[in-house]
N, C-alpha and C positions, 0 to 999 in steps of 0.2 A: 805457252812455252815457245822460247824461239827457235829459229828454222835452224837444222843442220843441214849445213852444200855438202854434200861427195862431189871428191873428182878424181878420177879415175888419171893416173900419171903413165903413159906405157914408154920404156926405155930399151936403146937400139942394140942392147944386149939380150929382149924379149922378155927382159922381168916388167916390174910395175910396182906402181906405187899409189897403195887407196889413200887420198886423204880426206877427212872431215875436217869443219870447219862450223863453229856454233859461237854466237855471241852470246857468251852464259852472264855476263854484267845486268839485265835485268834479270834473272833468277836470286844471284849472288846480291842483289839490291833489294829484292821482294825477302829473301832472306836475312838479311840485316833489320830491315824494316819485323819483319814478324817475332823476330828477337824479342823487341821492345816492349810486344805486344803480350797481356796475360795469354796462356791458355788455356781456357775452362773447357771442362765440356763434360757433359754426363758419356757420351760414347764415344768417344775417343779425343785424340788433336793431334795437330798435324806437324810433325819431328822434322822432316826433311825435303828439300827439294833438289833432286840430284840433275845437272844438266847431262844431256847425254852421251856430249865428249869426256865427260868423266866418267859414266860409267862402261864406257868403251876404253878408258885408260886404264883401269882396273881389270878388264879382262884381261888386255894384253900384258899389261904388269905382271898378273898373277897366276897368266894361263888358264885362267877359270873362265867360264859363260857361267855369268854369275847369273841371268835371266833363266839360263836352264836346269838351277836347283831346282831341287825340293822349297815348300816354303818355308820350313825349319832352317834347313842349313841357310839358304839366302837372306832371312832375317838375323840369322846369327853371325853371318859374314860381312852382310850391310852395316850392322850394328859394332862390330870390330871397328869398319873403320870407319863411323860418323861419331866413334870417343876416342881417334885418333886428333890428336891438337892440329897436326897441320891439316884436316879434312873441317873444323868446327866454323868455319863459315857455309857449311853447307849445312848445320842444323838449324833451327826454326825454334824450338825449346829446349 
């Protein structure tokens, strides 16, 4: 997986500004590529590859810590939105 930077922004009002920064272009390319690919498998296969600035845009989006469901709700929330059209480069099958 590639590296996410933080950097911490502090401004002369005393707020701040967290940002990240990740190069998801080889995930969203390992992703295209496994597209093409069958997936068999007697125990399982493998649906998705999420980079992490996405699923940290998803929090902030939706106000949800989607990490800190349950595993029910957070499969049934992840799964929302990886059969959303604009998310389906992020799935793998």
């Amino acid at each position: 997986m590639s590296e996410v930077r933080t950097s911490f922004h502090p401004h002369a009002d005393g707020t701040f500004t967290i940002e990240s920064v990740q190069d998801a272009e080889p995930i969203i390319e390992n992703n295209k590529l496994l597209q093409t690919m069958p997936q068999k498998s007697d125990w399982g296969r493998h649906i998705a590859s999420i980079p992490v600035i996405i699923m940290e845009r998803w929090c902030k989006e939706d106000g949800v810590d989607y990490l800190g469901l349950p595993k029910e709700e957070f499969t049934r929330m992840i799964r929302r939105k990886l059969n959303d059209p604009d998310w389906k480069w992020l799935r793998t099958a």
